[in-house]
N, C-alpha and C positions, 0 to 999 in steps of 0.2 A: 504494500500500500504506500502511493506517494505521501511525504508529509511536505509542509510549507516551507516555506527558505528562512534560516534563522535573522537574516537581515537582507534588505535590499540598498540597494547605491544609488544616495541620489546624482543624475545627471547633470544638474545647474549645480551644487557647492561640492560634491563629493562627500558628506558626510552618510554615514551609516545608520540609516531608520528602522521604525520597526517592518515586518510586511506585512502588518496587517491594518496600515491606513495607507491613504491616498493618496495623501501631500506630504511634503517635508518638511518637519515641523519648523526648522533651521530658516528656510527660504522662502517656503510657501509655494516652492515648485513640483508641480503635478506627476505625481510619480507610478500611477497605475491608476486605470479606471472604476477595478472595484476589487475590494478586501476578499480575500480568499477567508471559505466558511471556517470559524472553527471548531474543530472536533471536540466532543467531552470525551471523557476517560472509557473506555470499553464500547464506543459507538464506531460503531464501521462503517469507513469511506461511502460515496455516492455508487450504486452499482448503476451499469447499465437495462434499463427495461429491455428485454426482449419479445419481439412483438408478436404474438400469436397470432398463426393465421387461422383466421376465421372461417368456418365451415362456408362453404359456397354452394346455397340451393340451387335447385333445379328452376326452370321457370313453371311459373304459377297456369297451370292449364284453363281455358277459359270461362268453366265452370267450378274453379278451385277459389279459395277463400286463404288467404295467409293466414296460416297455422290452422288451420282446419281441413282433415280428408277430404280429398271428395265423395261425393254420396254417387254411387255408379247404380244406374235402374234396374233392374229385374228384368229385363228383357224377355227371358225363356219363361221365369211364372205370368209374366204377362201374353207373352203367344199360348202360355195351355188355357190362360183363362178365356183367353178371344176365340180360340177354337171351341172349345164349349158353346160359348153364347151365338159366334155362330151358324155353331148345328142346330140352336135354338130357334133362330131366325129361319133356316130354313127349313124346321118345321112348321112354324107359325104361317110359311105361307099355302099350306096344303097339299103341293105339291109331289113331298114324300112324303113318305110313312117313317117310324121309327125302324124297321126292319131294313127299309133301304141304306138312311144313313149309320148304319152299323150296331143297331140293337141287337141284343141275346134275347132271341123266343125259344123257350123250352116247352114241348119235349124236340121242337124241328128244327131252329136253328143252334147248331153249332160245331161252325166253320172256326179255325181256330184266327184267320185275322181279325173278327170281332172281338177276342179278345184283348186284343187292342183298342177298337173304336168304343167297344160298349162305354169305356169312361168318362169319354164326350159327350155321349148322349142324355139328356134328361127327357122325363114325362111332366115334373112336378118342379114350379118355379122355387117354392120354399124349399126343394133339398138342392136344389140346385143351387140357389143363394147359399144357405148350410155351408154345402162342399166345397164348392169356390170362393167363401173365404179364408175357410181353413187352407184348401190350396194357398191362394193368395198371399196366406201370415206366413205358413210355416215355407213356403214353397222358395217366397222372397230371404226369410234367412239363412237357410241354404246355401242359396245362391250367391247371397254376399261375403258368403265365408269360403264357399269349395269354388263357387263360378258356375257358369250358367247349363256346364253339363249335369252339373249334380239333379237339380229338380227336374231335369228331364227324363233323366233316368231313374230315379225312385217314383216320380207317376209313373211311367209307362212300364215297369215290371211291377210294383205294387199291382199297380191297377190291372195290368192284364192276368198278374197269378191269382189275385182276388174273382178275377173273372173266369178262369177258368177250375178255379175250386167250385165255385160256388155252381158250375157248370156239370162238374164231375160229380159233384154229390146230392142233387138234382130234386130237391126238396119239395115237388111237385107230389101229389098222392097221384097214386097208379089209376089213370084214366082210358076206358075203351076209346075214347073219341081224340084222338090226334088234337084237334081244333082246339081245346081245351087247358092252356096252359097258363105260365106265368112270364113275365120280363124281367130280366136281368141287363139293368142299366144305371149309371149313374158313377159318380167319382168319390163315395163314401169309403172305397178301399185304398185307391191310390191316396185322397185327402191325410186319411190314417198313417199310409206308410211313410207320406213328408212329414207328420206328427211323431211318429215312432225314429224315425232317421234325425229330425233335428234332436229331440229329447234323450238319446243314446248317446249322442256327440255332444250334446253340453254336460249330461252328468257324469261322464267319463274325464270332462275338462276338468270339472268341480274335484271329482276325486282327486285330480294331479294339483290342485288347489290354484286352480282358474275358475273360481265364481264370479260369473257375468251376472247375478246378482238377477235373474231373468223371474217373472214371475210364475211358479208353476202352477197355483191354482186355476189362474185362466188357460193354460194347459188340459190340464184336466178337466177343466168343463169343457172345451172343445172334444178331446176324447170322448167324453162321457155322453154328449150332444150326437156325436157323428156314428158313436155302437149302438145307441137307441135309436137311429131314424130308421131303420127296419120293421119298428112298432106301430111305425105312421105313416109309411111308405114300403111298400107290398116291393117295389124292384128294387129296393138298396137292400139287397144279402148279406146278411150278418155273418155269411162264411167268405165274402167277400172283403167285409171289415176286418175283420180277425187273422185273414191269411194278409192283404193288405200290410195288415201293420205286420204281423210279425217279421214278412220281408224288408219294409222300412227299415226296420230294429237293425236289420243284418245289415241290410248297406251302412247305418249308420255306422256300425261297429266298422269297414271299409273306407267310408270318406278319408279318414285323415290318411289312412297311410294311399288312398291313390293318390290323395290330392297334393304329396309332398314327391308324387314321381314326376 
């Protein structure tokens, strides 16, 4: 560490000052601009700051907010809810029948790509409303966590394994007359298994002690809402609810580790 000069020389008489004034007390000639600081006993010198360089963001995307994520749409649970509503609309124009655009009639239809469509189809606006919210809820959290494949793929095997349980085990009482059946339609199975997929994937987080702090009671009243509409709605199959979720469950146990490949 530098220390100060025990004296300095003035220029105009020559005599020897202190260094830690100005002027010469001798002549009154100007012998430095300004006093060097002085140190107290155990205080160390002036260091140099050195300057941290500063994280450098990225630029702000046009629907981005500085310091705030952006909010990215649900894309994929909004194309399964628009395909619903409409298949809706083109029954309301009479046109088809429910058999055309991909309903399940037992004991005659069952062709296994209805297993697929039957999830789009409704009879009944209030389970339709029902299912496509819970789509809608559980479908878009999902989606914001794995990406827009994941609720496409938990509807469309929920819903078609649901559909084809519910096909297989054919809950109809044995009738002479063909004509005489029931329908199997509706999203009350695929709804479940985005219910069962998200709720596997967040109490698994929970366990590893990531609580998102999520409400479950309105969980379970959706559950509880979406296994009862078979009591008030003759084509949402309760083996379809039940198989539904149980696959949901499975994917969810899947999501993280496909979603980290």
């Amino acid at each position: 560490m530098s220390q100060p000069d025990l004296f300095v020389v003035c220029r105009n008489c020559g005599s020897e000052v202190s260094p830690y004034v100005t002027e010469c007390p001798y002549c009154g000639q100007r012998v430095r601009r300004r006093a060097p600081k002085i140190q107290r006993d155990g205080e160390e010198g002036p260091r140099r700051r050195r300057r941290r360089a500063r994280p450098r963001l990225s630029r702000l995307r046009p629907d981005e907010i500085d310091g705030i994520a952006p909010d990215t749409r649900p894309i994929a649970t909004i194309a399964l809810v628009a395909v619903s509503l409409a298949v809706t609309l083109v029954l309301a124009t009479g046109q088809l029948g429910l058999e055309d655009v991909g309903g399940i009639w037992l004991p005659l239809d069952d062709d296994a790509w209805r297993y697929v469509t039957a999830p789009f189809v409704h009879d009944s606006l209030g389970y339709q409303f029902v299912a496509l919210v819970a789509v809608g809820v559980f479908g878009a959290l999902l989606e914001r966590r794995f990406g827009a494949a994941a609720p496409l793929a938990v509807f469309l095997l929920a819903g078609a394994a649901g559909a084809a349980a519910a096909v297989a085990v054919d809950l109809a009482p044995p009738l002479e007359d063909v004509n005489v059946g029931y329908w199997i339609l509706g999203a009350n199975g695929a709804a479940l298994g985005l219910l069962t997929a998200w709720l596997t994937e967040d109490r698994r987080a929970a366990r590893r002690g990531d609580d998102r702090g999520n409400d479950l009671i309105g969980v379970l009243v959706f559950a509880a809402v979406l296994l009862l509409l078979p009591l008030a709605v003759p084509e949402a199959s309760w083996v379809a609810g039940l198989v539904g979720a149980a696959v949901g469950a499975l994917l969810g146990l899947m999501l993280p580790v496909l979603a980290r490949r």
